[in-house]
N, C-alpha and C positions, 0 to 999 in steps of 0.2 A: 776605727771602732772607738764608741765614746768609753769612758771611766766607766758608767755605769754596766754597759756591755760586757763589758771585760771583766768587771767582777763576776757577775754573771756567769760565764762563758770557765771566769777559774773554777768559781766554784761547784760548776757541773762535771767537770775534769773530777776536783777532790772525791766528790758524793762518788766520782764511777769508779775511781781509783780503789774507795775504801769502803763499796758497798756490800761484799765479801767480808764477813768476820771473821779473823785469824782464831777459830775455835779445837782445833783438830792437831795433836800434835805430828807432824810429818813421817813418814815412813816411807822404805823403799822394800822392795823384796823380788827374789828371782824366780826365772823358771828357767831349770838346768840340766841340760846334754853334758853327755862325756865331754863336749870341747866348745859346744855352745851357752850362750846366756839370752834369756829375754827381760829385762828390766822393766818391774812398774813401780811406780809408788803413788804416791795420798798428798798431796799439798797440803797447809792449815784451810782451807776451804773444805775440804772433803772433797774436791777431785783427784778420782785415779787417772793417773799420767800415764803415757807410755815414753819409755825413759830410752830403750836402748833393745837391739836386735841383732846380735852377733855374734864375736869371740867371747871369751869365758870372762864374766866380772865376777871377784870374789869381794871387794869391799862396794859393796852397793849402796851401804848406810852413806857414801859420799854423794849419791845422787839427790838425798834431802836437803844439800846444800847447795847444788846448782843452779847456776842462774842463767837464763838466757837472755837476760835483757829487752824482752820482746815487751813492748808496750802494751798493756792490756785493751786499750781501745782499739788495737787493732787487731785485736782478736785472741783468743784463750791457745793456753799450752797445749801443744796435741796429746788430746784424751785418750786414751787405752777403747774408748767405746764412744766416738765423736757423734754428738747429737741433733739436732737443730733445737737450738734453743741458749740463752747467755749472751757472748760475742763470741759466736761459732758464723762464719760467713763460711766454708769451706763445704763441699758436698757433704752433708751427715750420714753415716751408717744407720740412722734411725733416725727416719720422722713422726711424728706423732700427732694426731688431732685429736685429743681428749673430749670426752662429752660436754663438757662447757664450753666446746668451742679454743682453747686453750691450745696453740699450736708449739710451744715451748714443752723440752723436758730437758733436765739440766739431774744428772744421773749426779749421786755424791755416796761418797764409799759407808757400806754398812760393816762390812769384814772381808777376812779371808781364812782360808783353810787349807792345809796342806798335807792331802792322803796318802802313805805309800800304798800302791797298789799291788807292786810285785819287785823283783829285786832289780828289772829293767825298768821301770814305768810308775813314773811318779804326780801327781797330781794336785794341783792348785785350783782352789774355787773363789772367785772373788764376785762380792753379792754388793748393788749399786741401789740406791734408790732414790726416784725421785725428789726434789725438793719441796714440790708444792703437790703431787699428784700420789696416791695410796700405788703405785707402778713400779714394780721392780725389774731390774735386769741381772742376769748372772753368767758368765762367764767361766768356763773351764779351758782350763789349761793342761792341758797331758803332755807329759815330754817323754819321751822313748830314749832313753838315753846313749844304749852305745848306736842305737843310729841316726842320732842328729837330728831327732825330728822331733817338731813341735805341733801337735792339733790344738785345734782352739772350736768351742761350739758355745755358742751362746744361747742364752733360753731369756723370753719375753713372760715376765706376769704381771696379769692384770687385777689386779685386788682390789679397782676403782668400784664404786659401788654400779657403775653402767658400762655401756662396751665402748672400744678406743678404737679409731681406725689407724692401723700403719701405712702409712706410704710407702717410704725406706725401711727396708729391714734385711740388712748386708749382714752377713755371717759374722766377717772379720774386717777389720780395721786395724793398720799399721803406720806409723809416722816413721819416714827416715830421713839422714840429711849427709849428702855426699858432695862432691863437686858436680859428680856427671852420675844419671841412669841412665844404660844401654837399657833398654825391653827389650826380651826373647818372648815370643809368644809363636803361639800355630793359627795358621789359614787356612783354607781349599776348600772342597766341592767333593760331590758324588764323584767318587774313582780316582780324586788326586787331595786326599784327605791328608792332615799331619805336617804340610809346606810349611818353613819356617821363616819366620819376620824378625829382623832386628830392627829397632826404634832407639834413634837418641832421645829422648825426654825434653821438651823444651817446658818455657815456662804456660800454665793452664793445662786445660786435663786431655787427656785423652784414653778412649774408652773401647772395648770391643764387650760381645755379647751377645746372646741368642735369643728367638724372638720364635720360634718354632715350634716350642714346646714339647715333642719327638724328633728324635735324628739331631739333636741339639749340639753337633761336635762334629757335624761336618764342615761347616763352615768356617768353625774357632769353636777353641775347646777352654773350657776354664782353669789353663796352666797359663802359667807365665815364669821366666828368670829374671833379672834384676842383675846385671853387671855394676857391679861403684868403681865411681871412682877411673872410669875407664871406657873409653869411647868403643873398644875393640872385642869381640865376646872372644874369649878365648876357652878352651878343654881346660888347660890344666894350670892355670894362672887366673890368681885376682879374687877378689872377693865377691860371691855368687848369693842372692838370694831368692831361692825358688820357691813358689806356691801352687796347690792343687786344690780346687774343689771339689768333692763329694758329692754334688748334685746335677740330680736326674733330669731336671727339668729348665726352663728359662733362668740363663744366669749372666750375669755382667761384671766385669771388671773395671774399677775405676783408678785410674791411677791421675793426681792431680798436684804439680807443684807451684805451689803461691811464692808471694811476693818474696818470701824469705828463705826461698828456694828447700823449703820444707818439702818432700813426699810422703803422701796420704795415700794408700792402697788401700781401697774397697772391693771386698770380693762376698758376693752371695747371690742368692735366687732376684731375677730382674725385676725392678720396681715398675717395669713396663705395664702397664693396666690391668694393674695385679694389687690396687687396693684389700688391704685383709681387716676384717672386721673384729676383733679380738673380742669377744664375750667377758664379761666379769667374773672373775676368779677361773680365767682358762688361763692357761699357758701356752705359748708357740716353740719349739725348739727349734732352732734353724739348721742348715746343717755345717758337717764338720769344716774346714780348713787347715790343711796338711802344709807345715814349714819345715823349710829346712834352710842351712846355712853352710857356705863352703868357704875356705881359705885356697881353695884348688881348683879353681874355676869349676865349669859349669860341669865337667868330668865327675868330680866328686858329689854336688850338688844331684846329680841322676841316681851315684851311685847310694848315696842317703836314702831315695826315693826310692829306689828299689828294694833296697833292704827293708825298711819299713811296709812296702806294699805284700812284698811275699811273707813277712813275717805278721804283720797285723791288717792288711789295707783290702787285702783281696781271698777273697772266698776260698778258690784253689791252695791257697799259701802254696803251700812246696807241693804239693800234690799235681805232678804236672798232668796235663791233659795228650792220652796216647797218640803217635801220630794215625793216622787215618786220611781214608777214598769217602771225598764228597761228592755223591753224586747229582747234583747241580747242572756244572757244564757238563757232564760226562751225558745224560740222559734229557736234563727240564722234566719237560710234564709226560713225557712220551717213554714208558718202561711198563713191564710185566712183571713176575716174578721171575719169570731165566730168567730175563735179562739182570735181574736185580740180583740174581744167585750168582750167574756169570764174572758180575763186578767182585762180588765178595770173593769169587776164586782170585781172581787175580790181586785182590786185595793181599790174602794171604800169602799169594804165590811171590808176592814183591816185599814181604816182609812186615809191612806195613799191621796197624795192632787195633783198627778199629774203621768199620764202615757206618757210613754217616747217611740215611736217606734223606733227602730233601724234599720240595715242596713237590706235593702232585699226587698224595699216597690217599685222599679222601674228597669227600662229597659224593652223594647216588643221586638223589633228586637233580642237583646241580654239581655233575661230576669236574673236579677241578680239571682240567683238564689244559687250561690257560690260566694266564690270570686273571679271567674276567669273571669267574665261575664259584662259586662254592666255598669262597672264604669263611667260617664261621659255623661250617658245618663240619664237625670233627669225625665223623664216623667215616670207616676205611672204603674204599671204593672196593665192591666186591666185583664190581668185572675185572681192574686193572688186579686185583691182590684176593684170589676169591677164596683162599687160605688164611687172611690174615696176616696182622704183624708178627704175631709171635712164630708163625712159620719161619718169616724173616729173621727175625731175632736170633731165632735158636738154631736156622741154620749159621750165621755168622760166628756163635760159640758154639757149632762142630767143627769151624775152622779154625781156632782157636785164635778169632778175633772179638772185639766187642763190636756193638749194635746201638748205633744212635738214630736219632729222628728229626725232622724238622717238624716247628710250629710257629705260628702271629699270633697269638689269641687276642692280641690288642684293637685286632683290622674286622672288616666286615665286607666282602661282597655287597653290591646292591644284589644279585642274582644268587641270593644266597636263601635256604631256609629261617636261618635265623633272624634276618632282617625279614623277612616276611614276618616272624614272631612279633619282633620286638625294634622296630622302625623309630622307636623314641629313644633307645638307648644309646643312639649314636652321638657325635659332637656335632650341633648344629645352634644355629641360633633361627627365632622364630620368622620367617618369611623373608629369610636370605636366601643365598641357591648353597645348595650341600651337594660343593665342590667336590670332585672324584680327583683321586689322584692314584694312577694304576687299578683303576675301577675299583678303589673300596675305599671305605668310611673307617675313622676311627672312630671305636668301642668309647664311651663313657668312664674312665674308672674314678671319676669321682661318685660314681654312683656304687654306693655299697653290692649293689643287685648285680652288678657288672664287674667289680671286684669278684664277687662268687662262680660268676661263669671261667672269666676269665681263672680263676684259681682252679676251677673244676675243670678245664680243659687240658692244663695239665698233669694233674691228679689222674685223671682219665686214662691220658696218653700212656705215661711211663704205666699204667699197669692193664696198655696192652697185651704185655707179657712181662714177665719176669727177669727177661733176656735186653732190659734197656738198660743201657748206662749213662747216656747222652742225649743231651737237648738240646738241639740248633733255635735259639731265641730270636725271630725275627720283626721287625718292625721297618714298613714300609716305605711310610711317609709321616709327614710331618701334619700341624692341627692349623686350617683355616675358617675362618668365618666362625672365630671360636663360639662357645654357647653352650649351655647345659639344661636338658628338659630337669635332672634332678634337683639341682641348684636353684634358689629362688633367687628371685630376679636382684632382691639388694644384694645376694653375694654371686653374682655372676663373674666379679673380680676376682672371686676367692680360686675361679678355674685352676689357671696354672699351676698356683701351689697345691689343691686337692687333686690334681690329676698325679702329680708325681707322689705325693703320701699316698695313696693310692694305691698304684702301682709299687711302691715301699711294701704296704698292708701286705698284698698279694705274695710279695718274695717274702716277707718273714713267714709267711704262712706255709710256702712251701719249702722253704729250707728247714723247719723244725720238722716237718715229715719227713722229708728229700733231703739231709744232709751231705748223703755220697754220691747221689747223682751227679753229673759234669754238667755245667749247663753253659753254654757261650752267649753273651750279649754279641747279637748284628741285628744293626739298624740299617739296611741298603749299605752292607759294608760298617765303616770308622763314624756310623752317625751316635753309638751311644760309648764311646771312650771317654771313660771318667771313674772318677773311685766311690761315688756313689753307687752305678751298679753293679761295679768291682765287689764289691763288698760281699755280692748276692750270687757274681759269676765267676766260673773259674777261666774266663777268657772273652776275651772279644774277637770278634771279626773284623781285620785290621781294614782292610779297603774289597769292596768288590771286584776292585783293579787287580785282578793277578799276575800280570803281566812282571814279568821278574825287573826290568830292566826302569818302571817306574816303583815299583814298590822298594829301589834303594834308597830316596829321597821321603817316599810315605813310612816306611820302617824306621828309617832315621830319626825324622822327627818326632816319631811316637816313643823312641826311644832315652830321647829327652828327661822324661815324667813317669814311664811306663815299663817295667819292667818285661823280659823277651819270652818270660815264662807266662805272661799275658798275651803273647802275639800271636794270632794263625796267620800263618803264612803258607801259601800252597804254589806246588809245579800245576801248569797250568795248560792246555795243548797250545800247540804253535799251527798256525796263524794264533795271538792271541784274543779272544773273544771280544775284548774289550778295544785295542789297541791295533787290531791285526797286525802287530810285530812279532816275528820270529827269532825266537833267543834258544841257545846252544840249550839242549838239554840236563848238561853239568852246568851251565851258569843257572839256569832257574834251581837247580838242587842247592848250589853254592851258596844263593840267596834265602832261599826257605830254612836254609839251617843254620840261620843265627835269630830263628822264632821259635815256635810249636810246629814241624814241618808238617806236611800235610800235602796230598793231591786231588787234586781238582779235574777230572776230565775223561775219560772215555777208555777204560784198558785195550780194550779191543783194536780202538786203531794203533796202536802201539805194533812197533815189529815185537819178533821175540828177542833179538838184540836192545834193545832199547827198554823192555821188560828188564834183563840179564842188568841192564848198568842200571837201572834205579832200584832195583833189590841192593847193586853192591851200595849205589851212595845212601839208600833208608841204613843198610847194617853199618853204614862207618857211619854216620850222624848217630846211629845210638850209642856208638862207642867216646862220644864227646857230650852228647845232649846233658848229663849231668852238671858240668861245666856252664853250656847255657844257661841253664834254669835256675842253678843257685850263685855260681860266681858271678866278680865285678865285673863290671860295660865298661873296655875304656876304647872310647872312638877314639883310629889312629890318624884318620885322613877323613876330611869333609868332602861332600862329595859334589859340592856346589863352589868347594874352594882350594879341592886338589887336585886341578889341572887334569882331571876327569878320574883319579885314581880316585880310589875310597876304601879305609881300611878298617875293620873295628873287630877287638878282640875280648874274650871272657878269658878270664883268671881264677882257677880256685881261692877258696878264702885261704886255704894253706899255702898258696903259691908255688907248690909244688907241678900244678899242672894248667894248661893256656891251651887254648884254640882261637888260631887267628884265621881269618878273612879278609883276602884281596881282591879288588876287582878293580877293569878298567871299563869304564862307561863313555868313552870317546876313542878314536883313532888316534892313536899314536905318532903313525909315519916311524920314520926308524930312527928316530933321535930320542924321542923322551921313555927314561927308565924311572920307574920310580923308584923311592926310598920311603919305607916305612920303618919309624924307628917305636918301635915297641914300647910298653909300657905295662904298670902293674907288677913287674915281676920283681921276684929278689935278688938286686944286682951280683950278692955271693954265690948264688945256689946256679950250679951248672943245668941247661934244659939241652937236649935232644932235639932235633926239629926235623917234622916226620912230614910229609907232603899227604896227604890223602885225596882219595877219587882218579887216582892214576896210576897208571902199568908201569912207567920209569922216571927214572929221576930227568926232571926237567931243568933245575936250578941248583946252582953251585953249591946254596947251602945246605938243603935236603940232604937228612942222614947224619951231619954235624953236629958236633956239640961244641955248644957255648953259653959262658957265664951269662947273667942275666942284663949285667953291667951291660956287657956288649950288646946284647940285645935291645940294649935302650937307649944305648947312645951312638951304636953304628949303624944297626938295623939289619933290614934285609930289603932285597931288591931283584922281586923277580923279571923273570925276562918278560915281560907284556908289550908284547907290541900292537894285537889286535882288539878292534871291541870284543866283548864275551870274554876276554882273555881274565881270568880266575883260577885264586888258589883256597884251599882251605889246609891249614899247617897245625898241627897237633904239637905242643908242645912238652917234656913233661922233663923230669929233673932225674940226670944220671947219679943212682946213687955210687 
């Protein structure tokens, strides 16, 4: 390089170096949990940084003096809200094409603000604005404080005098920096929903995400964990950080670390061909993202998450959903009313506190009768039910059970009246084929006209009578050959995200009517698990897989993120429908009662023996259910990594009371015993350990008492030697 070059070459270095004016005096400031911290602060440029995500910092003002020595040419400090635009090379939470053509937005702090909301729940607002474009961004910050969780939701304004297109528009955005990330995230399919993935992190990105726009979490769901520091995922060791999305609809996660072995986590609705058009002076809010942070591996990381979802995250909060007879498997589309009255005797005869009709109860022109038939047409079948629902109903509360229903109002029969109506209202694009899947069509709900139906089918339903308490919410399939007759053609992009505000509209609409109704998100099963329509339902439908003996690995993993007072889980008949596997009667109850238990299947082929033992195991699960629904989750044994045992127990938040769950899911042969060494409890406080679901003492320790101590550093070890072989042990403290 000659003399001249080189000056050159410096002096374009100096200009980049110093083309930022140190204007802006530096600040840092927190968002603070009872035992966590999230750090941001402001650099003399007026970028807000993200500083720090974890243990408690109380001198923060130290972080306006940090340096990372990171060359600016090679790209900016990680931003608290990373953009395209500056020396940002990294995937941006936010792209932006401006009406001028202007693909840069380089976000610079305007303030912040910090509301007490309530004496748990504190909140921070911090407001960005472009440097060259009238465009703001703002950020909230909510921390839940004794349960360790941080949401975050960002809002998009456009104050430009014309409209902006976003590409990227990620909810949240996090920078961390460890030696090692393990990823925990969830995988599967229709009936083996919730499998769990561990991932080392190398360096460049890697991504999962949905592309379905319904049933969106069958396949992967928008959680993930985050191990530092630590190649191995452990329960109860290490530093855990976990994340949940809140969204209904196409979502992606990006997790990406660059040359400086920096981690970038992107999480929000998919930039997949889902261009959004922002109009001048509209606003976009995205949705929330739920953090949490554990010193106690991934054990406490759940248990943050749970506490947070049954106290702020999910509809139901503490409000459990009663157990109840699905009639589903028991009947499909083929029942009367005996037969439907029938089911309810035995409902109550077994204890059980609510029957649940399922799909097959409407259409006359096109009587549903399969599923090929009458979707779409809500009125009751008067040959199958020529009394009505409320007969129904209000026979169920003479038996002193409740009365639910199933509905789709999202789907459509082609063989339906309503699509005879109104054949534009479906999801199609022009002069593609309008793909069937399970013979029907999804409903439009970006079309406000289709919002109303669909809100009036519910509205409708529940005041078939007065005797309803429960909605079985279901959703079929998934969206192809996307397209919208209502949407014009330049916002045909805008689909994905207007189909799920949409379907939003429609739940706030019936929730401010329908407060106390029950209502369950299933989507063919574990297709809509997320805390977006948590928010709306007081449960979901964990898999359509009933089958006890896979739903310990699909339960498992849902239990991750999910708390168990969101799970249906139901006994299911043997052969099972799904799997044709046959499991012991007490192992399917064993399993179901570490969820919302529940039955799936036909009373009538049932002996009266076999009647006689699931009335006794419905009345001892009520006698623990509390336990489930509000105490901590601590998994004692993995079941992918405990030598085929698998243990996991609930603890009151007093500690004074536990119910554990054992089970063996392989053969044994007559050498391996396990050992479950307990956890959760108070090592001084003496417990009792009662066996339940059995006529005698099977194991040495049943009926004993022992300090807590013991219980968690010696354990118990029952005698399992067969598959099936399960215990369910009630703990509680000798005063």
């Amino acid at each position: 390089m000659n003399l001249s070059a080189l000056i050159i070459s410096l002096s374009f270095i100096f200009h980049s170096f110093c083309e930022e004016t140190a204007n802006v005096d530096p600040i840092a400031f927190s968002i603070n949990t009872a035992d966590n911290s999230m750090v941001l602060g402001v650099n003399s440029n007026g970028e807000v940084l993200f500083y720090h995500y974890g243990g408690k910092v109380k001198d923060v003002d130290m972080f306006t003096k940090y340096k990372s020595y990171k060359r600016t040419d090679h790209g900016m400090e990680p931003h608290a809200y990373n953009t395209m635009g500056g020396r940002a090379f990294n995937e941006p939470a936010l792209r932006v094409t401006h009406m001028n053509g202007d693909l840069n937005t380089e976000l610079r702090y305007v303030s912040h603000t910090v509301k007490k909301v309530s004496e748990n729940i504190e909140e921070t607002i911090v407001t960005m604005k472009d440097k060259a474009q009238d465009f703001v961004v703002t950020q909230t910050y909510t921390a839940h404080i004794q349960e360790n969780v941080i949401t975050t939701q960002t809002t998009i304004q456009n104050n430009e005098a014309q409209p902006v297109t976003l590409h990227n528009y990620y909810a949240s955005s996090i920078s961390l920096k460890a030696k090692s990330f393990l990823l925990t995230h969830l995988w599967g399919g229709w009936a083996l929903e919730h499998q769990v993935s561990h991932t080392l992190l190398t360096h460049g990105t890697k991504s999962f995400e949905s592309r379905k726009g319904i049933r969106t979490t069958h396949t992967e769901n928008p959680t993930f964990m985050l191990t530092l520091d630590s190649e191995v995922f452990s329960e109860d060791h290490g530093e855990v950080i976990a994340g949940a999305l809140a969204w209904s609809g196409n979502f992606k996660m990006n997790f990406e670390i660059d040359e400086f072995d920096r981690l970038t986590v992107l999480s929000g609705p998919n930039p997949y061909a889902a261009e959004y058009h922002l109009d001048s002076k509209k606003s976009f809010k995205l949705p929330m993202m739920v953090y949490t942070y554990s010193t106690k591996g991934a054990g406490q990381a759940s248990r943050n998450l749970h506490d947070w979802a049954r106290n702020y995250g999910t509809q139901g909060k503490k409000n459990q959903v009663p157990t109840l007879l699905n009639s589903w498997e028991g009947a499909y589309f083929t029942f009367d009313a005996p037969l439907l009255k029938q089911m309810m005797d035995d409902t109550a005869l077994m204890g059980l506190e609510m029957f649940v009709l399922d799909d097959g109860w409407f259409g006359n022109k096109y009587p549903r009768n399969d599923d090929k038939n009458g979707l779409g047409d809500w009125q009751v079948n008067v040959k199958k039910l020529p009394d009505g629902i409320d007969d129904l109903a209000t026979y169920a509360h003479s038996k002193g059970i409740k009365f639910g229903i199933w509905i789709e109002p999202e789907m459509v029969n082609e063989k339906s009246e309503l699509y005879e109506k109104h054949p534009e209202w479906i999801v199609q694009a022009p002069k593609r084929t309008k793909h069937l899947t399970r013979h029907q069509f999804v409903l439009d709900l970006s079309n406000p006209q289709v919002q109303d139906f669909v809100y009036t089918v519910f509205d409708e339903t529940v005041q078939l009578s007065t005797n309803i308490d429960y909605i079985k919410w279901d959703a079929n399939r998934h969206i192809e050959n996307v397209g919208s007759t209502y949407l014009t053609a330049d916002k045909q992009s805008h689909f994905w995200v207007d189909y799920t505000l949409g379907f939003y509209s429609v739940m706030e609409r019936i929730r401010a009517k329908y407060p106390k109704i029950q209502v369950q998100a299933c989507a063919s099963g574990g297709g809509r698990v997320e805390y977006g329509a948590l928010k709306y339902f007081d449960e979901v439908w964990t898999s359509d897989n009933t089958e006890a003996l896979t739903r310990v690995s699909i339960q498992y993993g849902m239990s991750l993120f999910y708390p168990a007072a969101a799970m249906g889980s139901h006994v299911s008949a043997v052969p099972n429908h799904q799997t044709d596997n046959r499991t012991p009667l007490k192992f399917r109850f064993d399993i179901a009662g570490t969820g919302r238990m529940g039955m799936e299947l036909q009373p009538k082929t049932m002996t009266d023996a076999e009647k006689a033992e699931a009335a006794r195991y419905i009345e001892s699960y009520k006698t623990y259910r509390d336990i489930v629904v509000e105490g901590d989750l601590y998994r004692i044994a993995n079941p992918s990594e405990g030598k085929g045992f698998y243990s996991l127990m609930y603890v009151s938040k007093d500690k004074t009371r536990a119910v554990c769950f054992c089970y063996n899911v392989v053969y044994q042969a007559r050498i391996m015993r396990p050992k479950f060494r307990l956890n959760g409890l108070d090592a001084d406080m003496s417990y009792t350990v009662k066996e339940l679901n059995v006529d005698k003492k099977r194991h040495w320790f049943d009926g004993e008492t022992f300090t807590g101590g013991f219980l968690m550093e010696q354990g118990i070890n029952p005698d399992f030697q067969k598959l099936y072989d399960s215990a369910v042990y009630l703990l509680e403290q000798k005063k």
